[in-house]
Every structure is written in structure tokens, then in C-alpha cells.
C-alpha positions, -999 to 999 in steps of 0.1 A, spaced: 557 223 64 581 252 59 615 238 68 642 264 87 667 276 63 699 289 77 734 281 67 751 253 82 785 271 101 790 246 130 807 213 139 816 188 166 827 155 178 809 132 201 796 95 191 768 79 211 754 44 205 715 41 198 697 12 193 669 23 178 680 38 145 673 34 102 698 41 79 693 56 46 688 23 20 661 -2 29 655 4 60 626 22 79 612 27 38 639 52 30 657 62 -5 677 90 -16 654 111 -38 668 110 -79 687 146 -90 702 128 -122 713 164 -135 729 173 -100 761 187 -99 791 198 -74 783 226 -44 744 227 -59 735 214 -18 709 199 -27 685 190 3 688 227 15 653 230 19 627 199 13 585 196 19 559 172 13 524 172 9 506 137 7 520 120 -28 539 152 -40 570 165 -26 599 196 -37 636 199 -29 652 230 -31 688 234 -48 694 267 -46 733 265 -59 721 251 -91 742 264 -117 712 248 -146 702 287 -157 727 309 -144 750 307 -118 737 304 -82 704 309 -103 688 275 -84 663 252 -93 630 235 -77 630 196 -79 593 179 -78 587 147 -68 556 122 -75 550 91 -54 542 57 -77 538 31 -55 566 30 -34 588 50 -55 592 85 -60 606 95 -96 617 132 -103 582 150 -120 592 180 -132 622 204 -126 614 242 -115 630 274 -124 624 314 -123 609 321 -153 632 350 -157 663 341 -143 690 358 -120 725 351 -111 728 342 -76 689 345 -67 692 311 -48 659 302 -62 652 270 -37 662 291 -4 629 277 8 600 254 -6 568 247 9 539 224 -15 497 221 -4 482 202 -32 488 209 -65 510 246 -57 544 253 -41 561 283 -31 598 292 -34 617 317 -17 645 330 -38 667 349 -11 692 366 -31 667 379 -60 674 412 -71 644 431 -79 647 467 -65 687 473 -72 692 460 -35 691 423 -30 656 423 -12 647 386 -23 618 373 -43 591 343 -38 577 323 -65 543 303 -66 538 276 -90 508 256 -103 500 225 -116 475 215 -140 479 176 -152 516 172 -153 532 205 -157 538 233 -137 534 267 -146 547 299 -125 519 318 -113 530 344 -95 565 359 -85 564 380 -52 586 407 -46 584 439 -25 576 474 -42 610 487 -25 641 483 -4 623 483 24 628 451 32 655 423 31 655 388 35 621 385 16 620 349 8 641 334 32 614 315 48 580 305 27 549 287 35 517 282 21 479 265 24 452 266 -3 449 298 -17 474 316 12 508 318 10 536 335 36 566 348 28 592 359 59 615 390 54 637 387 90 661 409 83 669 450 86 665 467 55 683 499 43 694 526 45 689 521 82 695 492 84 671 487 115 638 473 119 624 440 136 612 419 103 579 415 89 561 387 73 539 392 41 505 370 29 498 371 1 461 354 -11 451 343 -46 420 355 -62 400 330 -75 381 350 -101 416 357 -120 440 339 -105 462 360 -90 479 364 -61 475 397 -42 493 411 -11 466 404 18 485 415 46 517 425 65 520 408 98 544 426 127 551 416 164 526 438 185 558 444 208 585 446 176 617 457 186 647 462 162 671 430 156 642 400 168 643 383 129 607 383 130 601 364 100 630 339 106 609 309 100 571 308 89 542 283 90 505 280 79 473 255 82 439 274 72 432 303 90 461 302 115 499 314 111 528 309 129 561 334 125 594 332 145 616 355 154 643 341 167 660 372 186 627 379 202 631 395 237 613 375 266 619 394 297 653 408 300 670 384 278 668 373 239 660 339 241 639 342 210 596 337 204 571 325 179 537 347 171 502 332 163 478 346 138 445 339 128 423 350 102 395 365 112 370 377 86 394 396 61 417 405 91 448 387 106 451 391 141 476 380 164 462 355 188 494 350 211 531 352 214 549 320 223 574 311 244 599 284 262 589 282 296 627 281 302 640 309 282 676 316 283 703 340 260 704 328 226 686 299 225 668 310 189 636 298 201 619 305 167 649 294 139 624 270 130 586 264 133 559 244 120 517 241 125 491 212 122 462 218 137 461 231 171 500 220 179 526 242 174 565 229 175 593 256 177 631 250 172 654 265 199 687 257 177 713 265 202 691 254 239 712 238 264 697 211 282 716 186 265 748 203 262 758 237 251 738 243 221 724 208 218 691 219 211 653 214 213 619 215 205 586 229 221 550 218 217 521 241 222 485 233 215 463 259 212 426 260 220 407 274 194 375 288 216 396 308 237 428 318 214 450 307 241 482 290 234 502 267 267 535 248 261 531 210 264 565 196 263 599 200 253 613 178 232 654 171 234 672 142 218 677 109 236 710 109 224 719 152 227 750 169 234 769 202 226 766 220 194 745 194 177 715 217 172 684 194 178 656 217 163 673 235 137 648 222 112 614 211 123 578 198 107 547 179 122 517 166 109 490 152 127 506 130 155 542 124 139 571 152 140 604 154 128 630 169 141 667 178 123 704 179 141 722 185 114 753 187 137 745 155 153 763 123 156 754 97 129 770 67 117 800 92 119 810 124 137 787 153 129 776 140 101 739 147 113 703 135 119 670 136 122 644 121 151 612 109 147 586 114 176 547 106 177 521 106 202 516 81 230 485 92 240 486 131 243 526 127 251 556 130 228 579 103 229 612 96 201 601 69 180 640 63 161 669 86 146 676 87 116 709 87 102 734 82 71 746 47 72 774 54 54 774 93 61 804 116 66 819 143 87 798 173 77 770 161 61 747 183 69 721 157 69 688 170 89 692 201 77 657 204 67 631 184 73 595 174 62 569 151 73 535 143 58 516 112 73 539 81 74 565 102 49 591 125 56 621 141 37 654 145 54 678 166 33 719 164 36 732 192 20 764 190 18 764 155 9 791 140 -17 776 123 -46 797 97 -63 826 120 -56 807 149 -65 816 178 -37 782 187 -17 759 180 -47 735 176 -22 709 150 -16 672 146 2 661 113 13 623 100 19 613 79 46 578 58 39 574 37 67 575 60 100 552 47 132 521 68 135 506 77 168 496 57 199 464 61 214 455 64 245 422 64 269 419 85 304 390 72 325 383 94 359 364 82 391 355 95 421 357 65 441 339 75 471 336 110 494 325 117 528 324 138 561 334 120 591 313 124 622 333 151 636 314 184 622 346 202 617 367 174 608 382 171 577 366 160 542 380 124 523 378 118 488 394 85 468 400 92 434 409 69 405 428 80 367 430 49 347 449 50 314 430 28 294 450 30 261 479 18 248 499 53 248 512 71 277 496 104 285 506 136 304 482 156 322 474 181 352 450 164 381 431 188 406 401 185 429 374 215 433 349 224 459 316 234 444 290 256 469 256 257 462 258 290 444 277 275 419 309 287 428 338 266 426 373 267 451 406 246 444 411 224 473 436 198 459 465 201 433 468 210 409 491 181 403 512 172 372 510 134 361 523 112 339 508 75 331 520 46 311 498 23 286 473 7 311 483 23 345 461 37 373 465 57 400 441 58 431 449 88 457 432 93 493 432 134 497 422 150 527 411 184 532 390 214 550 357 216 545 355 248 527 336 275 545 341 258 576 318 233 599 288 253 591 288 249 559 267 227 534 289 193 525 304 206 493 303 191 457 332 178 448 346 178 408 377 159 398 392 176 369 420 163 343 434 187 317 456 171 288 461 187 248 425 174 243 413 198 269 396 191 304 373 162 312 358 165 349 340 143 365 317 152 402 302 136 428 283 149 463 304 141 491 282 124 522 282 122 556 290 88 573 279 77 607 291 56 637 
């Protein structure tokens, strides 16, 4: 997934101890990824992806064919080791194009975002797809804009099948206003080519938001950040959803923190699989003054609609370390990068590893630099495909070579936990009294072996069909194997005359709503 790309700036101090940790040789599966031609302030690692057995490193200092010219590095999994494949470049190169700004790789393409291409006199930036066919790689497309009309193009790239997106955050000239825009681009399977399909805006764009910061895509859905995004009165920064519909991309939702606050950069980084959505606020607070974190969302694909189901913060967080500046999730794993984090030394950075525990998120391990040093830059950008991830340091010295750079794989990373939520309405009845009150037992067993967050309510159903909230709703949290039985009393809707009411226990989690209903009774005596 399509790694965040800004410019490590920052530093700090603090060193915590945590058990629950790998280091970089032998342990968790890890390995530093081969760059036998690298070569001092390349920074290698500045952007990294994986895709099942394939996976690309961006060096985008790469002096190989011009200076600053950059260079793609492709990576093929052989049993449990992942030799260099083939070596990448603009097939017309430019001096100081940073070809390797951003990567992204489905199947047998990649994309590269070359953010300092010239290619209308005004550096506007350039994007690059490349195919494969047996073992080499041919360029099939570069992507550029028919003007100066927009800058930043390339900065961020992503791209699925026969889609690609490329993110252009930045105001263009002569204004130099204007609120970003993201372009997709589609490939034509008659010819081969890749055409412009459309150019995706913010439906409330407002100069200055970066829309286009960071950008995602899985099938017919897109995710684009814009890290300045306005949310209320402040600029705590959003992420936009779109999805394909037809010919057509729409946009199905803007997204959110549900605890927005000035310059969080909700948005530097984002990432999609499936129906889950994480976004990087860089520079949060929770933690510590721009410690940093992560939100979930899961979308539901009947409806369109969008909800926030947890933030994610380091175990481990504190000031300046910028948990969520890089992000990336497949299935039920995600990784997170700090690359201002404490590691086996100060600020030399890291990465966390979450996965499910039933429909919760929970930190698996950090990762970390055994032997690592101040300014690192390791997390930087991050990648994670099943049980594999990339973690790239890129300002990482290489047998005395100044920030050569470096991205290291990780083979062996805990998949989800799965978990089981059985409901029950125990038993529900009237008491003699005709205007007395109505008394349910419920029961919510987690039957699994992962813990599970949910919402718990309790809904009066008339006769007409017609249904009233009479308990909750009520967030809850279970652990592997826990119940919880609750004895709620309440009104009888409508009053003493009424019919004894239906009653329907309902549990919503990220796999949607279960319910389960039962006719309450009257008891005698």
C-alpha cells in the first residue's frame, strides 16, 4: 500500500523499555533487503511496497543516471530470501527528478512517483508505471500533467489492476493557491495504455488542505488525504473516499478523527484493504505532543457509510515521535511507522505491528534496529502484505556509507485472532403489576479466541413493526472467552395499555449488526 512520503525534519530523546520487540537480523523473519550498487545520501528505504512475493524500494537520491535522477529497486521472494530482480529507472532521465519519491506494486506493475520531474518548465512532477513480462520490466507509461497547473504530481502514488493514482497536494502557479487534486489514470486493455480517467477534488476544497498528500486504492474504492483539511473550525486534517461507479468516481464520504484537534495531519498517510480504512495523524497528541496515531474506519459497502473504529497509539508513545507517519494494512495485520521513535537507541525509529483480536486492534510487537542509531529514520515507510512487511530506514549508514539508506523485510508477522459473539435473550417478562416495569436478562458470550469491541442496545418492537430504543446503546469490550449477562429494567413502551412488546437485542461490531429477539411474557403469582 502507498507508503506516506514526507521528509524526515524532526528529532527527540526519550527511551522506553518493551518487552515485546524483533530486531532487524534473525529475528521475527527479518533481513535488510540487498542494494549492492548503493551509495552515500541515496536514502534508500524512502518509500517501500509489497505485493504478495514481489516488492519495490524507492531510492530517489540515486545518483546511477544523473544526479538526484533516482532509481526503483525490485525484489523477488525465493523461499525465504529475497534477492534484488531488477533495478528501475526513467527511461529518459532527469537531474534531480527523485524518481522513487513513491512506489506502490499489484501484481506484475508498479508505479513511481518522480516528485521533482520537470516536464512543463516548472517542476510539476511526473509518475511512471512499469510492467513485467517474465523477468523484465518495461516502462509503460510516464504520467505527467498537460501544464503548470499543478505541483506535487507524484508525490504520493498508488495503484490496483488496471488503476493507478497519482496525488498532486500542493498549490500550483502562478497563484500559487488551490486545495490539491488527485489524478487516475486507467489502462486500456485493447492497447495498452494508460489514459487519464479522472480528476478527483474534495466536494468542500478549500485552498491550502494538501488534498492529495497521501493516496490509496483496492478495486473500485479510493482513499486520498489531505492533511490540512478543515473539520469544523480547526485544521486537524481529513481523508476522502471514492468509489467507482460505472465509469464515474464519486465521493462516498469524508473522514475524520472523532477527536480532531490543530495540526494533527490527520491524512499524512493512508492506506485501504477492503472495507478498513487506517489514516496517520503524524503529529496527534495523545501520547505526547506530536506522538502520533492511527484511525480505523470500516466502511459498509450497502450503505456508503464510513464510522471510525478505533484509534490506534503506541504502547510505548511520547512527544515528537510521530506514530502514523507511514501506514499500510492488509487484511487483518497493519503496520504502523515512528520514524522518530525510540529504538534500541534514541530516535532512531520504529515500526508497530497490530492485528485483529476478534474485530479489535491490538499491538502485536515493535519493531526496531538492534543496532540502530540516532536518526535513523527507520519506519519511515512502511508496507505490509500477508505475513510480510517492509520497514524502510532512510537515513541509515551502511558500512560507513552516510544515509545510503536501507529497507528491511519482516516474514514472520502474527496474523489475526478470531473471535466468535454469541447473543441470548435469556428470559423477558411483565410482572403482575400492569404498569410495572418490563425485565429482560441478556447474555454476550465471546466465544473466540480474540477480543472484540462492539456497541450493545435493546429495542422495543410494536405490532406495527415499529421499533423504539429502550436500553443503551452501550459500548463493550470482551476478552477471548468472556460473557457478560445484564438484568435491564424499563417502561413498558406505550404505557400499561399497551400490547407486551417484542423485544430485539442488537450487537453492532466492523462485521456489522447481529440481533437476536424474543416476546417478552407475562408472569403470574
Amino acid at each position: 500500500m502507498a507508503p506516506s512520503t514526507e521528509v524526515p525534519t524532526r528529532s527527540r530523546h526519550v527511551q522506553p523499555f518493551l518487552l515485546l520487540a524483533c530486531f532487524t537480523i534473525g529475528a521475527c523473519g527479518s533481513a535488510r533487503l540487498p542494494n549492492p550498487s548503493g551509495a552515500a545520501f541515496d536514502q534508500a528505504g524512502w518509500a517501500v511496497a509489497i505485493d504478495g512475493n514481489w516488492a519495490i524500494d524507492g531510492v530517489p537520491r540515486s545518483d546511477t543516471i544523473g544526479s538526484n535522477a533516482g532509481k526503483g529497486l525490485i525484489y523477488h521472494r525465493s523461499g525465504k530470501s529475497w534477492p534484488l530482480q531488477a533495478t528501475i529507472t526513467s527511461a529518459t532521465p532527469v537531474t534531480n527528478a527523485d524518481f522513487g519519491w513513491s512506489v506502490d506494486i499489484s501484481g506484475d506493475r508498479v508505479v513511481v512517483g518522480a516528485f521533482g520531474d520537470v516536464t512543463t518548465g516548472f517542476i510539476s512532477g511526473a509518475a511512471y508505471i512499469f510492467e513485467r513480462s517474465g523477468d523484465v520490466w518495461t516502462q509503460a507509461a510516464r504520467l505527467v500533467v498537460d501544464s503548470i497547473g499543478e505541483s506535487g504530481f507524484g508525490s504520493a502514488v498508488a495503484i490496483s489492476g488496471d488503476y493507478a493514482v497519482v496525488g498532486a497536494p500542493y498549490p500550483p502557479p502562478p497563484t500559487f493557491t488551490g486545495p490539491g487534486v488527485a489524478w487516475v489514470y486507467r489502462r486500456n486493455a485493447a492497447n495498452g495504455q494508460w489514459n487519464l480517467d479522472a480528476l478527483l477534488e474534495a466536494s468542500d476544497a478549500i485552498d491550502f488542505i494538501e488534498f492529495g498528500t497521501a493516496v490509496d486504492i483496492d478495486g473500485d474504492v479510493i482513499v486520498v488525504g489531505a492533511k490540512k483539511g478543515v473539520v469544523g473550525n480547526t485544521i486537524g486534517g481529513a481523508a476522502y473516499v471514492f468509489r467507482r461507479q460505472g465509469s464515474t468516481w464519486k465521493e462516498e464520504a469524508k473522514l475524520v478523527a472523532s477527536d480532531p484537534a490543530y495540526h494533527d495531519f490527520f491524512g499524512s498517510a493512508v492506506a485501504i484493504s477492503g472495507n478498513r480504512i487506517v489514516v496517520g495523524a503524524k503529529e496527534e497528541d495523545a501520547k505526547g505532543d506530536a506522538a502520533g496515531a492511527a484511525y480505523v474506519f470500516v466502511g459498509d459497502t450497502n450503505s456508503g457509510e464510513w464510522a471510525e473504529s478505533q484509534k490506534l497509539t503506541a504502547d510505548d508513545g511520547d512527544d515528537d515521535h510521530n506514530f502514523g507517519y507511514s501506514v499500510s494494512i492488509d487484511d487483518g495485520r497493519i503496520l504502523i511507522g515512528a520514524w522518530l521513535a525510540d529504538g534500541s537507541v534514541n530516535t532512531t525509529g520504529a515500526a508497530y505491528h497490530f492485528r485483529t483480536e476478534g474485530n479489535a486492534w491490538a499491538q502485536e510487537r515493535k519493531l526496531m534496529l538492534s543496532n540502530g542509531e540516532y536518526g535513523d529514520g527507520y519506519g519511515n515507510s512502511v508496507s505490509i502484505s500477508g505475513a510480510c512487511g517492509i520497514v524502510g530506514a532512510v537515513n541509515r549508514d551502511i558500512n560507513d556509507v552516510e544515509k545510503v539508506g536501507a529497507a528491511y523485510r519482516y516474514c514472520n508477522l502474527p496474523g489475526p485472532i478470531p473471535a466468535e459473539v454469541e447473543l441470548d435473550i435469556i428470559c423477558c417478562f411483565q410482572p403482575p403489576d400492569p404498569a410495572g416495569p418490563v425485565i429482560v436478562t441478556t447474555r454476550i458470550v465471546n466465544a473466540g479466541e480474540g477480543r472484540v469491541i462492539g456497541r450493545r442496545w435493546i429495542e422495543s418492537v410494536a405490532p406495527d413493526g415499529t421499533a423504539e430504543v429502550v436500553v443503551g446503546p452501550e459500548a463493550i469490550t470482551l476478552g477471548a472467552g468472556e460473557a457478560r449477562e445484564e438484568r435491564h429494567v424499563f417502561r413498558r413502551p406505550g404505557g400499561a395499555a399497551a400490547a407486551l412488546p417484542v423485544l430485539r437485542l442488537r450487537w453492532e461490531d466492523s462485521n456489522g449488526i447481529r440481533t437476536v429477539q424474543a416476546r417478552s411474557q407475562p408472569t403470574r403469582g
